[in-house]
LUMFI-608019 format. One line per 2 residues: number of its first residue (from 0); for each residue x, y, z of N, C-alpha, C. Coordinates in Angstrom, 1 decimal. Last residue first. Layout:
NUM) X,Y,Z,X,Y,Z,X,Y,Z ~ ...
***
This chain:
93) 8.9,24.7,-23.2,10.0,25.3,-23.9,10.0,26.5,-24.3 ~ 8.5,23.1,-20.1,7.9,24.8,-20.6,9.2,25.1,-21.7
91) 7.2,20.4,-18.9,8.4,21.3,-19.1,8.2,22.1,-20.5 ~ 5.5,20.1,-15.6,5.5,20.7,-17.2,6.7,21.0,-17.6
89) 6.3,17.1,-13.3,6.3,19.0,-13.7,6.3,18.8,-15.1 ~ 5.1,15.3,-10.9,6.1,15.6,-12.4,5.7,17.1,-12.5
87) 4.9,12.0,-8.5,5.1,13.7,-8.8,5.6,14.3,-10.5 ~ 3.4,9.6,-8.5,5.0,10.1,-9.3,4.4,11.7,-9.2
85) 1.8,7.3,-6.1,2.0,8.6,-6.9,3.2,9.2,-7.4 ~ 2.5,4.7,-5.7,3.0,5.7,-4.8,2.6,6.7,-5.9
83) 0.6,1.2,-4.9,1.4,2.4,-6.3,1.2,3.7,-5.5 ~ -0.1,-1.7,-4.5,0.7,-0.5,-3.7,1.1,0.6,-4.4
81) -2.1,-3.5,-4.9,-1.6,-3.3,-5.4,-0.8,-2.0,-4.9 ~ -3.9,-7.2,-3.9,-3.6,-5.6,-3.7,-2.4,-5.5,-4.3
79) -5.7,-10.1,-4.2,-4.1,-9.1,-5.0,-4.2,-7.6,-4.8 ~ -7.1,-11.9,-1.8,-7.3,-11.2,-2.8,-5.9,-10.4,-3.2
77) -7.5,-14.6,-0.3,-6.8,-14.6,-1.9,-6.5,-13.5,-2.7 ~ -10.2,-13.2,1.6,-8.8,-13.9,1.6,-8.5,-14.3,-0.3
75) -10.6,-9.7,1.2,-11.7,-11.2,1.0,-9.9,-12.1,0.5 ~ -11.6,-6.8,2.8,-10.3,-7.8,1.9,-10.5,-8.9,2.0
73) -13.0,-3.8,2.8,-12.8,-5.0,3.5,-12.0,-5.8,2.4 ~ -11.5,-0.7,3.5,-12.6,-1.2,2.7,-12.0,-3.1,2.8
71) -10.5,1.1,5.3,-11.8,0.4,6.1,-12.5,-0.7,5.2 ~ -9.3,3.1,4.0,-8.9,1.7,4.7,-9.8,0.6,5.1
69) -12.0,3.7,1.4,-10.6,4.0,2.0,-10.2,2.5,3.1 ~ -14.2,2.1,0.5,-14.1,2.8,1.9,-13.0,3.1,3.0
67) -13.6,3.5,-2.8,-14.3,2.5,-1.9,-14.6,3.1,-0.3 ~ -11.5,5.2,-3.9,-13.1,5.6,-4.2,-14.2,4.2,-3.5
65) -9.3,4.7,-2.7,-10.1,5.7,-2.3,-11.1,6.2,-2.7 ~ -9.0,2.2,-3.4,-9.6,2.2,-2.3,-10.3,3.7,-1.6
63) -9.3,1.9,-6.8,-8.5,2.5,-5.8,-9.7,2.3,-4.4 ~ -9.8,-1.3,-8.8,-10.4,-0.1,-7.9,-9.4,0.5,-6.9
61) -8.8,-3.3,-9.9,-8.6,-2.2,-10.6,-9.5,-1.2,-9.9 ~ -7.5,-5.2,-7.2,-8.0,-5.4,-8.8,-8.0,-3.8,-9.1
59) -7.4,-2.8,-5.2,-8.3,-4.0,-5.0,-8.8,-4.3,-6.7 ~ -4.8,-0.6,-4.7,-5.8,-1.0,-5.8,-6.4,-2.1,-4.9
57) -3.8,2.6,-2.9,-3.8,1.1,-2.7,-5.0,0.2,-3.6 ~ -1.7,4.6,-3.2,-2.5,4.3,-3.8,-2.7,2.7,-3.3
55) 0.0,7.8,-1.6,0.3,6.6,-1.9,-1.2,5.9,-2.1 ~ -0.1,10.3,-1.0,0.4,10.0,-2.6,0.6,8.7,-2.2
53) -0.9,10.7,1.3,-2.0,11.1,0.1,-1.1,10.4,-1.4 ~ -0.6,8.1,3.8,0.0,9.6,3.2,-1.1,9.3,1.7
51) -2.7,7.3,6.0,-1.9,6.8,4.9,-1.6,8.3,4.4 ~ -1.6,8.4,9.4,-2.7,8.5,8.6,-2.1,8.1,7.3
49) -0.4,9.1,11.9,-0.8,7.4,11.2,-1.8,7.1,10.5 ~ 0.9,11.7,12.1,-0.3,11.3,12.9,-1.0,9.4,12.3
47) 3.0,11.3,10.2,3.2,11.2,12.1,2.2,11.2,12.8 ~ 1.6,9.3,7.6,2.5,10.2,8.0,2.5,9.6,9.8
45) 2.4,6.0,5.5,2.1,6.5,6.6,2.5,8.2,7.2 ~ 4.6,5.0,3.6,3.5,4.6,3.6,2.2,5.7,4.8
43) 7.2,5.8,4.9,6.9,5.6,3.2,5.6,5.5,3.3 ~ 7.0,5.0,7.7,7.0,6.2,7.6,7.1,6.4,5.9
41) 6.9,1.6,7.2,5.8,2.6,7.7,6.3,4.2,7.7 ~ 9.4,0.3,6.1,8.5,0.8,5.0,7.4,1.8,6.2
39) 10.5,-0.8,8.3,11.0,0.6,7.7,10.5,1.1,6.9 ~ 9.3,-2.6,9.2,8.7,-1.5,10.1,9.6,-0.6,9.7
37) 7.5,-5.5,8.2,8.8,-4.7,7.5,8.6,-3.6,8.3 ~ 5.8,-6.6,9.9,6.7,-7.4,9.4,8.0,-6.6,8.5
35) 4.1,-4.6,10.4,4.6,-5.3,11.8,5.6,-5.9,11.2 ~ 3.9,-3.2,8.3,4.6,-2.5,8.8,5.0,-3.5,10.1
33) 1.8,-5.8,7.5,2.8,-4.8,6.7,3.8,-4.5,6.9 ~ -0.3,-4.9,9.2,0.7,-6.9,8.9,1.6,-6.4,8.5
31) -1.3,-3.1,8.7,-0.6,-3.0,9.5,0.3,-4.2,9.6 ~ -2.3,-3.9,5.9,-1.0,-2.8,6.1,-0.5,-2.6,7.5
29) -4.1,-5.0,6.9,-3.4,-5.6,6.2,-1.9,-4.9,5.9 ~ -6.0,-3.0,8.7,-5.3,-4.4,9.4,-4.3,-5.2,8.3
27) -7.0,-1.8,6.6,-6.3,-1.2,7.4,-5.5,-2.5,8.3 ~ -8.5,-3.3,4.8,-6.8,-2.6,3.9,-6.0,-2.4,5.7
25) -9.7,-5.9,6.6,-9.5,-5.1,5.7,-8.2,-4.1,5.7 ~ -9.0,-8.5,8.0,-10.1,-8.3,7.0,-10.6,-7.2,6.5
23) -5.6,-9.8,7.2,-6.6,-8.7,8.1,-7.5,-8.8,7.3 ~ -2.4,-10.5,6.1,-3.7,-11.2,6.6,-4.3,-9.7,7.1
21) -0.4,-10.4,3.5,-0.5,-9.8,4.5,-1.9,-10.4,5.2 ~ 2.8,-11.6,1.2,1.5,-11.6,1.9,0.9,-11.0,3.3
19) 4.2,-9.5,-1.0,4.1,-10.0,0.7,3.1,-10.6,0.5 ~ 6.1,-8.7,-3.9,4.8,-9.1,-3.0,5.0,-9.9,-1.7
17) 8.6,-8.3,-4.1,7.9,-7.6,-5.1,6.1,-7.9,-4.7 ~ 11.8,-7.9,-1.6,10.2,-8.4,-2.5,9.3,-7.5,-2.9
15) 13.5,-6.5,-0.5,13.7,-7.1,-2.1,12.4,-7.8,-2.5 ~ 13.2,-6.1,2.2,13.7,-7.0,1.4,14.0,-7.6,0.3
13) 11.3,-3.7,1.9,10.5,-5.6,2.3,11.9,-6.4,1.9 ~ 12.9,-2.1,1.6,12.1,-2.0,2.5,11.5,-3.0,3.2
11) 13.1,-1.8,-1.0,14.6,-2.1,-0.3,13.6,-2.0,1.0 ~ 10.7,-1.7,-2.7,11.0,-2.7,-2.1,12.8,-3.0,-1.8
9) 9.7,1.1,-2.9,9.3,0.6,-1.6,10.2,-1.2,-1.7 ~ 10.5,0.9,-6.1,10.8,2.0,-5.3,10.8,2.0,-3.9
7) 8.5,-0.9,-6.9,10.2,-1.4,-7.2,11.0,-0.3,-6.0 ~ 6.1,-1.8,-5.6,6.1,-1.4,-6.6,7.9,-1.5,-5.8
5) 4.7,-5.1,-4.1,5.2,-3.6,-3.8,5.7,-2.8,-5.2 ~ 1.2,-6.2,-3.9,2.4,-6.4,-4.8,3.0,-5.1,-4.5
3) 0.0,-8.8,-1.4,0.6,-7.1,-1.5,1.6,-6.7,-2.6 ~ -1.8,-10.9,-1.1,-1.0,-10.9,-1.5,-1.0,-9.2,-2.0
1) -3.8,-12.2,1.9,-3.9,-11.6,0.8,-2.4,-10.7,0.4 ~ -4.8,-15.5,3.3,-3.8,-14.5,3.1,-4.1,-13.7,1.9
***
């Protein structure tokens, strides 16, 4: 099993948990564990064509997957993924 830590914002979604465990041998089959076990988190995570949405970040230890092989990039049992949603902000212009 590999352990999914949700950030605070996604977790009225899992329940109130702050990590899942998810199985697959890589990001993409582990997030689908994901959404098969919480299926109100997949439109947060996901757009309408079932593509991960752009502001959401998935770590392997301190690499983003999107400088790996995006979903595709493989997941070695025990490992700690990390779920961080991009924060939008703006300049404030005095």
């Amino acid at each position: 099993m590999t352990i999914l830590r949700i950030p605070t914002p996604l977790r009225p979604y899992t329940n109130g948990k702050n990590e899942v465990n998810v199985s697959g041998a890589n990001i993409s089959e582990a997030l689908n564990d994901l959404t098969n076990q919480f299926p109100n988190i997949k439109p947060h995570l996901f757009n309408e064509g079932g593509e991960l949405r752009p502001f959401v970040n998935i770590f392997i230890g301190e690499n983003n997957i999107k400088d790996l092989q995006g979903v595709d990039t493989p997941v070695k049992d025990g490992e700690r993924l990390m779920l961080i949603p991009s924060i939008a902000g703006g300049m404030h212009v005095a």
